[in-house]
ChimeraX commands (.cxc) that place a marker at each C-alpha (Angstrom):
marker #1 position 0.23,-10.87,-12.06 radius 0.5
marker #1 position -1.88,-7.76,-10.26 radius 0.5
marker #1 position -1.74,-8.32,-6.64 radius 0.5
marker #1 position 1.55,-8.55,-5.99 radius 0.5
marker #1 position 2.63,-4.74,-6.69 radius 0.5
marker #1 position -1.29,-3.93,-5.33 radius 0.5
marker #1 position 0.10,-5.80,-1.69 radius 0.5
marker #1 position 3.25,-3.99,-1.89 radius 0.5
marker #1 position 1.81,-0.47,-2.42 radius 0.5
marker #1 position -0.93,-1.50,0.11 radius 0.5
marker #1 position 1.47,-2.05,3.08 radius 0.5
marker #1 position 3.69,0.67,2.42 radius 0.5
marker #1 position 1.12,2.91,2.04 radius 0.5
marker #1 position 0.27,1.64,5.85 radius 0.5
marker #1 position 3.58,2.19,6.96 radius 0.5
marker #1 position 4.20,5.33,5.75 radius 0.5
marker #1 position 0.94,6.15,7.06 radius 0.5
marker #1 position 2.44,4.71,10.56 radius 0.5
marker #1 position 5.27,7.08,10.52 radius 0.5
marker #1 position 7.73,4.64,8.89 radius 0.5
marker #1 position 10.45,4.88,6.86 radius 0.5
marker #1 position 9.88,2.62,4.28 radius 0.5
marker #1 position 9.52,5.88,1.51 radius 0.5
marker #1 position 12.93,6.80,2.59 radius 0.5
marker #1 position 14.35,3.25,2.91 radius 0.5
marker #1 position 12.68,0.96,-0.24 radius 0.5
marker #1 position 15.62,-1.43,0.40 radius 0.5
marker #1 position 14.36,-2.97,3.38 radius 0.5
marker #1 position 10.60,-4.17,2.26 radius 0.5
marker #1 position 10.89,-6.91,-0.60 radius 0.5
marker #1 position 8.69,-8.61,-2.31 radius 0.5
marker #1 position 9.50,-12.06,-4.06 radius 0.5
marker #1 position 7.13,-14.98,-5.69 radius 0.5
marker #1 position 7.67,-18.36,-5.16 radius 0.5
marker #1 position 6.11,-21.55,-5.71 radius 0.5
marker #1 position 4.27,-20.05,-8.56 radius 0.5
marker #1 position 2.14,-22.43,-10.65 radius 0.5
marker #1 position -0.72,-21.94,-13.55 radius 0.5
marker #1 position -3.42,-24.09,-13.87 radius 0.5
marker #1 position -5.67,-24.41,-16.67 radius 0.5
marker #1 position -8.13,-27.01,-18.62 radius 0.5
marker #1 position -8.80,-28.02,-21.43 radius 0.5
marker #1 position -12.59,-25.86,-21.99 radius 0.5
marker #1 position -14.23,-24.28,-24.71 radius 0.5
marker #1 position -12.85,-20.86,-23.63 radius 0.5
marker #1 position -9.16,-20.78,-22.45 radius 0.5
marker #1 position -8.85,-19.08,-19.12 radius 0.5
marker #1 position -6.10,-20.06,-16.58 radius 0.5
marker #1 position -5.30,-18.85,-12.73 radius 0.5
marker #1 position -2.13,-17.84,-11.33 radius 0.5
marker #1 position -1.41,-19.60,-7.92 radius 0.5
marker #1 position 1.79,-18.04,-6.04 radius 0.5
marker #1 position 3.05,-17.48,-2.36 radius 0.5
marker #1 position 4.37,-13.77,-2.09 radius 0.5
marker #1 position 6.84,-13.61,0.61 radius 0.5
marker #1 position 7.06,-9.87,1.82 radius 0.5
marker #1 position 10.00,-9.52,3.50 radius 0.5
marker #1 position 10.74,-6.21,6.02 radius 0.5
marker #1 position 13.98,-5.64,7.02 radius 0.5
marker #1 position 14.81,-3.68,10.56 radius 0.5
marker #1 position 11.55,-3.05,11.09 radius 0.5
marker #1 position 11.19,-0.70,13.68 radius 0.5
marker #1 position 7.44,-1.17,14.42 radius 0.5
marker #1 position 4.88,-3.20,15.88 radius 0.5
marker #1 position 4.03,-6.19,14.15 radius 0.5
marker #1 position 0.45,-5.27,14.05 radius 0.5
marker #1 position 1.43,-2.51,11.78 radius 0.5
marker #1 position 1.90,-4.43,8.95 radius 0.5
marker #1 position -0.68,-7.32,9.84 radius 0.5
marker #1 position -3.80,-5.40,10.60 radius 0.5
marker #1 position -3.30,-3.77,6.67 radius 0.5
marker #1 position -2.72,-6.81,5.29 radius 0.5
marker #1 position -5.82,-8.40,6.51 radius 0.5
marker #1 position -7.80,-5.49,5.37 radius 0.5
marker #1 position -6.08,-6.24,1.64 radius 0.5
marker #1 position -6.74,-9.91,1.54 radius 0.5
marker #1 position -10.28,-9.44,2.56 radius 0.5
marker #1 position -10.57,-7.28,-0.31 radius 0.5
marker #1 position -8.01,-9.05,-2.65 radius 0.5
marker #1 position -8.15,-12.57,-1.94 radius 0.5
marker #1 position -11.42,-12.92,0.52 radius 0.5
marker #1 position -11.49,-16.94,0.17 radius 0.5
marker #1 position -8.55,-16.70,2.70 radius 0.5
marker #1 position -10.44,-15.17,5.05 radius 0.5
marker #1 position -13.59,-18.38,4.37 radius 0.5
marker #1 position -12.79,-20.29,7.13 radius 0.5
marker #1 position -9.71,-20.44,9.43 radius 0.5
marker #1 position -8.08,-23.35,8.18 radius 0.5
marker #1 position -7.52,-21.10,5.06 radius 0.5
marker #1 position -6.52,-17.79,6.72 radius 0.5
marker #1 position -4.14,-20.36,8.61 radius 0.5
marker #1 position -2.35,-22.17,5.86 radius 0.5
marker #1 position -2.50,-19.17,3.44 radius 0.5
marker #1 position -1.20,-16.62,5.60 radius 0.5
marker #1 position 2.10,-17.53,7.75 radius 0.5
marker #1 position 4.81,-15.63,9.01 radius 0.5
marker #1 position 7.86,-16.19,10.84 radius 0.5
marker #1 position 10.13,-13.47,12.54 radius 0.5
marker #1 position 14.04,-12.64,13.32 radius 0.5
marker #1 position 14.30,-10.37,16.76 radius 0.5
marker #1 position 17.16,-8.39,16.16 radius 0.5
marker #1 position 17.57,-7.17,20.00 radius 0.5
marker #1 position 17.66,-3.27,19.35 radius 0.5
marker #1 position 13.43,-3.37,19.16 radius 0.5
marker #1 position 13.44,-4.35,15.42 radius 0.5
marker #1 position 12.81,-6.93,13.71 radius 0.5
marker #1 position 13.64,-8.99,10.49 radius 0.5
marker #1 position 9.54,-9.80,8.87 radius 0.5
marker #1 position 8.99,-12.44,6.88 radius 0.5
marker #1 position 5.49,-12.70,5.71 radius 0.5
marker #1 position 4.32,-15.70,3.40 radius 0.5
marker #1 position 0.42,-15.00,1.63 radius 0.5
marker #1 position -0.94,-17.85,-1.12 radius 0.5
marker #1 position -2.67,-15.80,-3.69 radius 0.5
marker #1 position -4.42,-16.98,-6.84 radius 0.5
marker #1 position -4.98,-14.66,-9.63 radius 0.5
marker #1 position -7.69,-15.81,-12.70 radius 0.5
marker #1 position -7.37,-14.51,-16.00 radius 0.5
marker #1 position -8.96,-15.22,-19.53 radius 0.5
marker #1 position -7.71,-15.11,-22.68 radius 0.5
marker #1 position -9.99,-12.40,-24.52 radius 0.5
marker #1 position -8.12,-12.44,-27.97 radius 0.5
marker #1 position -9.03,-15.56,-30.93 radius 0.5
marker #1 position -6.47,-18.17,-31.51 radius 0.5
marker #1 position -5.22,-16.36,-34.44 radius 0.5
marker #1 position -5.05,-12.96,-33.20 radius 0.5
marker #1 position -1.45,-11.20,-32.37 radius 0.5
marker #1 position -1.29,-10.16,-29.73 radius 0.5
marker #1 position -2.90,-11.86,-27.18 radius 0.5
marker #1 position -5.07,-10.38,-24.98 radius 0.5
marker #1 position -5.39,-10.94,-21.24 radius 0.5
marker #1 position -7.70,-10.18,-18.96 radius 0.5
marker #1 position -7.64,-10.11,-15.18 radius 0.5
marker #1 position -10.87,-11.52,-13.16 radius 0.5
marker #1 position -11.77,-9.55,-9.85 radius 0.5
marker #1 position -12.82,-11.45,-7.40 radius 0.5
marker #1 position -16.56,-11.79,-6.99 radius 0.5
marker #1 position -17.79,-9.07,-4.52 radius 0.5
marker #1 position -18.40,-10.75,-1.00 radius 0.5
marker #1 position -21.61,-9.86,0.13 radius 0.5
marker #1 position -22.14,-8.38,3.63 radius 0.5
marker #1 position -23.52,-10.70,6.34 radius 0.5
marker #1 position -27.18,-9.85,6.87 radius 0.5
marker #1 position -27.76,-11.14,9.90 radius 0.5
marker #1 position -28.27,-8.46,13.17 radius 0.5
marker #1 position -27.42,-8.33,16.50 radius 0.5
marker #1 position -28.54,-11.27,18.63 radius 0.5
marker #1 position -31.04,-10.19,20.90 radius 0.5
marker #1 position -33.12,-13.29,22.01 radius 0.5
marker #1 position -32.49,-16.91,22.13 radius 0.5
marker #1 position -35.72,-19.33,22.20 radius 0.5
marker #1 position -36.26,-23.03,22.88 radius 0.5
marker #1 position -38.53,-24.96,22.14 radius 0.5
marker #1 position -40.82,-21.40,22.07 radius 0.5
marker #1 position -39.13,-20.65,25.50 radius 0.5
marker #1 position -37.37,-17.70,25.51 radius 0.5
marker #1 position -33.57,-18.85,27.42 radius 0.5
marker #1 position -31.44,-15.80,26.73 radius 0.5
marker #1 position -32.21,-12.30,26.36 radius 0.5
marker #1 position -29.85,-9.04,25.88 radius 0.5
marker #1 position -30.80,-5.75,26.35 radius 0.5
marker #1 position -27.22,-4.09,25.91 radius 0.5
marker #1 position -28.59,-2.58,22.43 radius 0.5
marker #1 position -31.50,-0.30,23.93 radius 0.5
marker #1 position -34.03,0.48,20.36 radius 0.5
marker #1 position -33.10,-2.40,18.48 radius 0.5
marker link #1:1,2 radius 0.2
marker link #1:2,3 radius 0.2
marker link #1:3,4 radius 0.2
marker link #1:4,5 radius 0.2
marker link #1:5,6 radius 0.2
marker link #1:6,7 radius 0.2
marker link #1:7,8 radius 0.2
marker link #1:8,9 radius 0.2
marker link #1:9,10 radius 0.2
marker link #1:10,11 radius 0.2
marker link #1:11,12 radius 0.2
marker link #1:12,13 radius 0.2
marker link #1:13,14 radius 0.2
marker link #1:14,15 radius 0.2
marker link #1:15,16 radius 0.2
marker link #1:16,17 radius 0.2
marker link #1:17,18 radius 0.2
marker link #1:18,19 radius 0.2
marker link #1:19,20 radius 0.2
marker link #1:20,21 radius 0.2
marker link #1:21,22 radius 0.2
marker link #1:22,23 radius 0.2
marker link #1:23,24 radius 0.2
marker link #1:24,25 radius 0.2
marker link #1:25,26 radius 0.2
marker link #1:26,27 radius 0.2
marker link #1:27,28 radius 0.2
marker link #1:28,29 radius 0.2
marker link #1:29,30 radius 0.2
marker link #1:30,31 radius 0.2
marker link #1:31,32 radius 0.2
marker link #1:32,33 radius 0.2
marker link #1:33,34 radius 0.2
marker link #1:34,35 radius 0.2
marker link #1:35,36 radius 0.2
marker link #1:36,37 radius 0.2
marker link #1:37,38 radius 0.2
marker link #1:38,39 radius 0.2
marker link #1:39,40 radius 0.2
marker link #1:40,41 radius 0.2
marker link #1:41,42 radius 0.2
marker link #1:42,43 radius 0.2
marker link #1:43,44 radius 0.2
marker link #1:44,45 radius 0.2
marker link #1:45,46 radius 0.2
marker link #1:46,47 radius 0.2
marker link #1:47,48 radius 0.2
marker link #1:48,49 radius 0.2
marker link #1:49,50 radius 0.2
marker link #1:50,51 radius 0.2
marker link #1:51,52 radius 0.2
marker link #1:52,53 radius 0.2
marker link #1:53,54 radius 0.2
marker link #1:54,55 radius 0.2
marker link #1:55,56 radius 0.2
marker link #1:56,57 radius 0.2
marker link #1:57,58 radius 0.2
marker link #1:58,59 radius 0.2
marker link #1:59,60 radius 0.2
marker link #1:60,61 radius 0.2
marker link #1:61,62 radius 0.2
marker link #1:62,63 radius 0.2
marker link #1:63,64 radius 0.2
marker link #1:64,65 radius 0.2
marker link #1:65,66 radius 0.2
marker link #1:66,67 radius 0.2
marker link #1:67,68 radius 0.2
marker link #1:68,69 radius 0.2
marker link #1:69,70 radius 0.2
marker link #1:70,71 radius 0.2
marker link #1:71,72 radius 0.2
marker link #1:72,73 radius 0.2
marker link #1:73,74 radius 0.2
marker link #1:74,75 radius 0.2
marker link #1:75,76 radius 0.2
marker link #1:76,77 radius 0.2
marker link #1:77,78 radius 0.2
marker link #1:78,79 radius 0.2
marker link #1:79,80 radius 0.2
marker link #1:80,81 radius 0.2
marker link #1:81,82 radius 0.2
marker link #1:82,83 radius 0.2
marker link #1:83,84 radius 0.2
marker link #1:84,85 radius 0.2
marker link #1:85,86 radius 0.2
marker link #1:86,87 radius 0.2
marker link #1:87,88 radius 0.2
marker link #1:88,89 radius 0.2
marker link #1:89,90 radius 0.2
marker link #1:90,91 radius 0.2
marker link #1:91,92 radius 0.2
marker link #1:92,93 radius 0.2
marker link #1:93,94 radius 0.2
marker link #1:94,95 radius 0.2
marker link #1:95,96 radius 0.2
marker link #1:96,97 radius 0.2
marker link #1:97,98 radius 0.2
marker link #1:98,99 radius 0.2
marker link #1:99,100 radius 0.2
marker link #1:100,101 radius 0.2
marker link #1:101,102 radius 0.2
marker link #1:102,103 radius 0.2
marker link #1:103,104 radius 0.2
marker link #1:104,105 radius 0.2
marker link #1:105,106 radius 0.2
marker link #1:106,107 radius 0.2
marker link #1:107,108 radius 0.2
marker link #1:108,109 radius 0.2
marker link #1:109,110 radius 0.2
marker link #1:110,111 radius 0.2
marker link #1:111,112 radius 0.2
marker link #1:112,113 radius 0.2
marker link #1:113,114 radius 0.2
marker link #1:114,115 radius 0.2
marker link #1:115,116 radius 0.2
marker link #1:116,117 radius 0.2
marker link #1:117,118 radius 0.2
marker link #1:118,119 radius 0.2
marker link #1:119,120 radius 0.2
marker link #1:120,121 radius 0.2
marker link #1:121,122 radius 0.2
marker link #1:122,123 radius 0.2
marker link #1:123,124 radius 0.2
marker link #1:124,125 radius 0.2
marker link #1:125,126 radius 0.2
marker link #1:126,127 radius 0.2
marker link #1:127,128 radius 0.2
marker link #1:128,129 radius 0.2
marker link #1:129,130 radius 0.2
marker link #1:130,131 radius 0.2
marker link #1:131,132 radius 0.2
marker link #1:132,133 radius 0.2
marker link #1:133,134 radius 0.2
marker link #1:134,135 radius 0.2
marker link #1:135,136 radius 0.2
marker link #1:136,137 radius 0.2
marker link #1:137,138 radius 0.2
marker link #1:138,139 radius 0.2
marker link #1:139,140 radius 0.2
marker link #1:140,141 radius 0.2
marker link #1:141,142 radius 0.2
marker link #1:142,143 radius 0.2
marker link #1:143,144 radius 0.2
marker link #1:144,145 radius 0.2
marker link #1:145,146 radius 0.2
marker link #1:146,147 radius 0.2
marker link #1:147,148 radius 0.2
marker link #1:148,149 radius 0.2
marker link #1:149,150 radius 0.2
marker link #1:150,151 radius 0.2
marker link #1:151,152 radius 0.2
marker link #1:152,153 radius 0.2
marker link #1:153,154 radius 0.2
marker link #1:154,155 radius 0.2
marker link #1:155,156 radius 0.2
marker link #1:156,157 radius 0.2
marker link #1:157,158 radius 0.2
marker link #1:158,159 radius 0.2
marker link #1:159,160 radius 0.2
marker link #1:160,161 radius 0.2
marker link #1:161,162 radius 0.2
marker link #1:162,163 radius 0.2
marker link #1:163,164 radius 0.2
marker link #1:164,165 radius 0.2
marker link #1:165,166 radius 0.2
view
């Protein structure tokens, strides 16, 4: 399993970034997997996913919430994008819940469902086996524009003109 360490190094990367200790202090960000499961079926090539909450857990932490939450949205959407689909998924995959500890920190617990694919690359015979890891497909940028003009029935209802040139 990838992501986990990749989330890890992603938010303290962040932090540190932020101004916080967590360099100085590695005991008070962990990182556990639970309710791991691997599915797989029975097909001509054998390939099998990962599935996995990762609790991240920050201890004392002395910042803002959105310190750790705006970098972790920035890794699932590049990590684990279907999350970010619709918002029943962001809302079921990512949860959190949070322990005030009166002196302006706080105890973080942060619960993200993660699936990881992998396929087999190695025969049945061959010793040892080879894994690969799958990247998630590229999400393609929207290519829609600004709204500038809303029509009716050829009847033009709404118009915005706070983009002068485009």
């Amino acid at each position: 399993m990838n992501k986990p360490a990749a989330l890890r190094e992603a938010i303290r990367a962040a932090l540190v970034a932020k101004g916080h200790d967590v360099a100085l202090n590695p005991d008070r960000m962990a990182l556990l997997i639970q309710a791991g499961s691997v599915h797989s079926m029975l097909t001509e090539g054998l390939a099998f996913q990962y599935a996995y909450t990762v609790e991240l857990i920050l201890l004392d932490f002395p910042g803002h919430p959105d310190d750790v939450m705006a970098p972790l949205l920035l890794w699932i959407r590049q990590w684990q994008p279907e999350l970010m689909a619709n918002r029943d998924s962001l809302r079921e995959g990512l949860t959190f819940s949070a322990e005030h500890l009166g002196d302006d920190k706080v105890d973080l617990m942060i619960q993200v469902k993660l699936t990881e694919r992998c396929r087999i690359t190695s025969g049945p015979e061959a010793l040892p086996v080879e894994v690969e890891h799958l990247d998630h497909a590229e999400q393609p940028e929207p290519t829609w524009g600004l709204l500038h003009q809303v029509d009716a029935n050829g009847v033009q209802v709404a118009h915005c003109t706070a983009h002068a040139g485009a």
